[in-house]
DRENDO-1510 file (C-alpha; in Angstrom, 1 decimal, always signed):
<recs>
REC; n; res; u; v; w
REC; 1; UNK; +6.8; +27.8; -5.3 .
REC; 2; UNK; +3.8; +27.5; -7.6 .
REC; 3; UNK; +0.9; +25.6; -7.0 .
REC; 4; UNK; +0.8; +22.1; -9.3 .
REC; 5; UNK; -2.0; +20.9; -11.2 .
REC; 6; UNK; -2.6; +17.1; -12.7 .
REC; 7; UNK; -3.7; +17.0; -16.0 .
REC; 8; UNK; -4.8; +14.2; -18.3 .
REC; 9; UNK; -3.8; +15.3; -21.9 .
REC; 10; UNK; -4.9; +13.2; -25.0 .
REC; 11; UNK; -3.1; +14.0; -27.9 .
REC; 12; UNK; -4.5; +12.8; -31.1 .
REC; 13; UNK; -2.7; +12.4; -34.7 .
REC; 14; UNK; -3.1; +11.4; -38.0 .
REC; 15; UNK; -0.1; +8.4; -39.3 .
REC; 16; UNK; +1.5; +10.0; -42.3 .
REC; 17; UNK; +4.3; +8.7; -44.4 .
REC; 18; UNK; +5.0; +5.3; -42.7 .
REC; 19; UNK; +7.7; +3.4; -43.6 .
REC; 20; UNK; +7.3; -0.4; -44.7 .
REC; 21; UNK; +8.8; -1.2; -41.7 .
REC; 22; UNK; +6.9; +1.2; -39.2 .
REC; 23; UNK; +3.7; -0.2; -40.6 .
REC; 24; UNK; +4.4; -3.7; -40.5 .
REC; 25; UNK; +5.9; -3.3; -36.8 .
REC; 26; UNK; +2.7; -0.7; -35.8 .
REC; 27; UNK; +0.3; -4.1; -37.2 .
REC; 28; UNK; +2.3; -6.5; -35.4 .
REC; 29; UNK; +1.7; -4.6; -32.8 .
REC; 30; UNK; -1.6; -3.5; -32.6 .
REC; 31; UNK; -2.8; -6.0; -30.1 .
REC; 32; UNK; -0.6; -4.8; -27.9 .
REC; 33; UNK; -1.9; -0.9; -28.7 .
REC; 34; UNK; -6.0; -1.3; -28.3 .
REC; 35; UNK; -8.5; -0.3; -26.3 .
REC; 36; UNK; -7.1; -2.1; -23.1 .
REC; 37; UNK; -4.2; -0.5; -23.4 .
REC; 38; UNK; -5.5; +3.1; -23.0 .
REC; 39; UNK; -4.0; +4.6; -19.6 .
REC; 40; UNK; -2.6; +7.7; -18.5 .
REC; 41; UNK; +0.5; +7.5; -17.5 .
REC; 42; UNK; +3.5; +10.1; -17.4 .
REC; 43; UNK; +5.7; +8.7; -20.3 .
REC; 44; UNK; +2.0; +7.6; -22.3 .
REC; 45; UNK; +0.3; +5.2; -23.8 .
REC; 46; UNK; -0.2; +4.6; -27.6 .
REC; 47; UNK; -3.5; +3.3; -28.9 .
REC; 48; UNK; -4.8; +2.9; -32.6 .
REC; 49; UNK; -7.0; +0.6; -34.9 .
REC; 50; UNK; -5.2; -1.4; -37.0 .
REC; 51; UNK; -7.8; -1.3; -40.4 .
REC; 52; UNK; -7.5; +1.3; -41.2 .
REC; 53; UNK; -3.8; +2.1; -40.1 .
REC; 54; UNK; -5.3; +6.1; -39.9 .
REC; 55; UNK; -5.7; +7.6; -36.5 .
REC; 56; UNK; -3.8; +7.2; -33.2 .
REC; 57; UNK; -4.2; +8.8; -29.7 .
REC; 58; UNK; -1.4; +8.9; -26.8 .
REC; 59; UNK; -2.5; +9.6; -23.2 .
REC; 60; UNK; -0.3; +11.6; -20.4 .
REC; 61; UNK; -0.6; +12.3; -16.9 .
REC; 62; UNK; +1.5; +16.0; -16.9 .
REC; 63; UNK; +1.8; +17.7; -14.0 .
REC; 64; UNK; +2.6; +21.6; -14.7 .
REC; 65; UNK; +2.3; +24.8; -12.6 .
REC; 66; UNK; -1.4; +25.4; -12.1 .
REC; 67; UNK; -0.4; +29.5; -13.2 .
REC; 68; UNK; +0.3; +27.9; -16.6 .
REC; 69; UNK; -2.8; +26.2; -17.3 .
REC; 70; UNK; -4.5; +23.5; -19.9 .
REC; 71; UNK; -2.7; +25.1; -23.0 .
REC; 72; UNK; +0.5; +24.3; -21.4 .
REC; 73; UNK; -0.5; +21.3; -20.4 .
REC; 74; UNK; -1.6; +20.0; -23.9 .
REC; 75; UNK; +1.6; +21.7; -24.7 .
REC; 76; UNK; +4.0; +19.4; -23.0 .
REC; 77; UNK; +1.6; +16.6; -23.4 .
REC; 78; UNK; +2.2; +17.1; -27.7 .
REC; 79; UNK; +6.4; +17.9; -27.0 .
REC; 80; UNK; +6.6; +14.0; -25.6 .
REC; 81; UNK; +4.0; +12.4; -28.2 .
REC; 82; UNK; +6.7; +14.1; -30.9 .
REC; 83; UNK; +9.2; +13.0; -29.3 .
REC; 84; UNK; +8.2; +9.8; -28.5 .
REC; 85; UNK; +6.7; +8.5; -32.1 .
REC; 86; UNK; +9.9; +9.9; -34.0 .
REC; 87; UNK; +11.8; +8.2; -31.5 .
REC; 88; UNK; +10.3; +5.5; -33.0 .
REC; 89; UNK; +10.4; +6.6; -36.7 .
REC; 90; UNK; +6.6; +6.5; -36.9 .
REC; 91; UNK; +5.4; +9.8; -39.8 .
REC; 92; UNK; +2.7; +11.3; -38.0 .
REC; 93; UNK; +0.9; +14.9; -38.9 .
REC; 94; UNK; -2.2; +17.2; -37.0 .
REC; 95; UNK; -1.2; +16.4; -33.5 .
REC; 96; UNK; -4.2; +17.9; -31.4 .
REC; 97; UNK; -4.6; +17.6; -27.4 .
REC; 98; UNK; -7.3; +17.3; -25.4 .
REC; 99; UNK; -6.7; +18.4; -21.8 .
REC; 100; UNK; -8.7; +17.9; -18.5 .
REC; 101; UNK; -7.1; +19.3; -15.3 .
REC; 102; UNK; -8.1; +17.1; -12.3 .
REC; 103; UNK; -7.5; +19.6; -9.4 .
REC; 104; UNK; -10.6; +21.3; -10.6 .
REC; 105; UNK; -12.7; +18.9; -12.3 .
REC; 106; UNK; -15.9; +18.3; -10.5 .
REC; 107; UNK; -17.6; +15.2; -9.2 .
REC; 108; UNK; -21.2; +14.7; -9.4 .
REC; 109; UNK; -22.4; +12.4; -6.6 .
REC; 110; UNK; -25.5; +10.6; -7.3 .
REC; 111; UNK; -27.6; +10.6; -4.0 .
REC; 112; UNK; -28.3; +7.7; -1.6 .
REC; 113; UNK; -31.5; +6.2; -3.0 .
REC; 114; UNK; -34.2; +6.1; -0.6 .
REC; 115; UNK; -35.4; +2.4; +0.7 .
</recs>
């Protein structure tokens, strides 16, 4: 069995196409989608500014086989975004990720201060 990593993947889009409806229920919604609601989480979280109704970012937690690395990572991280905002019948173009793998990422400590 390979080893498994936990990544945070961001994947980033552009809204293209919307419906009437999918932009009246994403500007509805939009309280519900700001910066408070930006977590990572395995099935994500959507997050975009209202004016203008442009941009949008969807964070994962994806845990893959550390032998596969970030790419797939950001890889399954873009396969559920997809998924996910036609699910919802949101247009959406230029997905992008953004991956950080936590089983290697380093910590910098600041040191005791002196008294």
């Amino acid at each position: 069995m390979s080893e498994q990593h936990t990544y945070r993947v961001i994947v980033r889009g552009t809204w293209d196409e919307l419906t009437d409806v999918a932009r009246t229920r994403l500007l509805a919604e939009a309280g519900e989608h700001g910066l408070a609601s930006m977590r990572f989480t395995e099935e994500g979280t959507l997050s975009y500014e209202p004016r203008p109704l442009k941009h949008f970012s969807m964070r994962y937690v994806v845990v893959s086989d550390a032998a596969d690395g970030e790419e797939m990572a950001g890889a399954i991280g873009e396969d559920r975004a997809e998924r996910t905002l036609r699910e919802l019948g949101y247009g959406f173009r230029e997905l992008r990720s953004t991956v950080t793998d936590l089983d290697t990422m380093k910590i910098n400590r600041k040191p005791a201060s002196r008294r």
